[in-house]
N, C-alpha and C positions, 0 to 999 in steps of 0.2 A: 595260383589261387583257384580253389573250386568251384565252379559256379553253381549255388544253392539254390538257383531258381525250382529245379524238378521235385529238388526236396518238402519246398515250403509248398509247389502247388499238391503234392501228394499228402504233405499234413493236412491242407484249407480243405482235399477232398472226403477225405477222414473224418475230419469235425463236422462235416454237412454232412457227412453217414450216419454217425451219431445223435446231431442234433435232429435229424428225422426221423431215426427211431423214436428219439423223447418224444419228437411231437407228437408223435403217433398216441404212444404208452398216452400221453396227458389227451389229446385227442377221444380215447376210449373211457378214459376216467372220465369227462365231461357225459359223453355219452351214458354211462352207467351212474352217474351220480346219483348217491338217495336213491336207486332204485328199490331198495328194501321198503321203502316205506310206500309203496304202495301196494303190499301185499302183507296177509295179518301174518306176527298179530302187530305189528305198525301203524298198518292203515284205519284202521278202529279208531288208537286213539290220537293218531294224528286228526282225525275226521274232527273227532270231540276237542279238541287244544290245539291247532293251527289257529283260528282266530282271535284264541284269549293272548297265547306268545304275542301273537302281531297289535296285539292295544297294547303291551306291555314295554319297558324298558328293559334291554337286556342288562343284567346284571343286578337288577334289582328285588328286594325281599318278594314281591308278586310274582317275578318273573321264576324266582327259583323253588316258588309255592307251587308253581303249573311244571316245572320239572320233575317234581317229586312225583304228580301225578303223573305222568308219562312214563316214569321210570321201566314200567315192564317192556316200553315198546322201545324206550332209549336202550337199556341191557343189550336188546335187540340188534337193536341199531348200532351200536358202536362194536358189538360182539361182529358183524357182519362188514363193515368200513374200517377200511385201515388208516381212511384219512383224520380218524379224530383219534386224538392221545388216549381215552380211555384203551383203545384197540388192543394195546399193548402193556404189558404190565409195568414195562418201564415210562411210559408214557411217553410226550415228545422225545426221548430220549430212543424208541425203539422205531422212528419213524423215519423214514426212507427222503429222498430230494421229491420224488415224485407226491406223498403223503402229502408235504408241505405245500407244495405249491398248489395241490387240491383242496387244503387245509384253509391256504390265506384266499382263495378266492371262493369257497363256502361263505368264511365270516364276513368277506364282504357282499355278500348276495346276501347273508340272511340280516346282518345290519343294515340292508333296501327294507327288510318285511316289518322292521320293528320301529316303533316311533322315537322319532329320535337318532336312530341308530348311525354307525358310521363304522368305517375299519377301523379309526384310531380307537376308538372306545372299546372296541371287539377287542385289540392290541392288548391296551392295559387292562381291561379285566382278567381276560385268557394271560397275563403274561403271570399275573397272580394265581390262579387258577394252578395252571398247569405249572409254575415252575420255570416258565420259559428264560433263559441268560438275555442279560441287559446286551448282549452281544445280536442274538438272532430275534430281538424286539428290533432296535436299530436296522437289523436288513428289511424285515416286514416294513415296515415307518417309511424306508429310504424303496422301498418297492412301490408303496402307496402314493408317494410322492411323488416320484417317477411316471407313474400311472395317469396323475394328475387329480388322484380322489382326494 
C-alpha cells in the first residue's frame, strides 16, 4: 500500500496558495470599496442623500423615493462596481465568488447606516429585487448566522 501522506500535504499546500490569493483579491476589494463615490459625479449627490438613506428604511416607498434621486450617481456607481447585480446585465447571475462575498458584506455594512436595518432584511428584500434562488438566500442567511449577525 502507498503511503498518501506527501500527496495530501502537497494538496493542504495548494489550497493555502489559493486561499491566499483570495484573500488577497477580497483584501483589495475592501480596500477599494465605494471608492467611486467619492469622486463626481457621486460625490455630489451622495453629499446631498447619504443622510436622508440613513433616516430611512431600506426597502421602503421613501427609501426608493431617495433612489430615484440618486439615480445619475447610482448609473454611476454600479456602471463602475461589479459587486452589485446591476453591474451586469445578467445581474446576480453574471457575478463572480469574489462579487458575492463583497456583495453580502456591503448589505450588511449599509443595513448598520439605516434605521432599523439588518442583513436578514437586506436578504429578503434584495432576494426579491434581484431574483436571487431560494438556494443562495439560504447560504447568505446560513453565512449571517455563522457570523453571529
Amino acid at each position: 500500500m502507498e503511503d498518501s501522506t506527501q500527496s495530501t500535504l502537497n494538496h493542504k499546500k495548494r489550497v493555502e496558495e489559493l486561499l491566499t490569493l483570495a484573500s488577497e483579491e477580497i483584501k483589495n476589494r475592501g480596500i477599494n470599496h465605494d471608492n467611486s463615490k467619492l469622486e463626481s459625479p457621486e460625490k455630489e449627490l451622495f453629499d446631498e442623500h447619504t443622510h436622508k438613506l440613513g433616516g430611512s428604511i431600506f426597502g421602503s416607498e421613501q427609501y426608493n423615493t431617495f433612489l430615484k434621486d440618486l439615480k445619475p450617481a447610482l448609473d454611476h456607481h454600479y456602471e463602475n462596481n461589479s459587486h452589485h447585480p446591476e453591474h451586469y446585465d445578467n445581474g446576480i447571475n453574471g457575478m463572480d465568488l469574489f462579487d458575492l462575498i463583497e456583495l453580502f458584506f456591503d448589505w450588511k455594512a449599509s443595513g448598520e447606516r439605516h434605521r432599523g436595518g439588518n442583513i436578514y432584511h437586506s436578504i429578503e428584500i434584495n432576494k426579491e429585487r434581484f431574483g436571487i434562488s431560494d438556494q443562495l438566500e439560504q447560504i447568505l442567511k446560513n453565512t449571517a448566522k455563522n457570523k453571529g449577525y
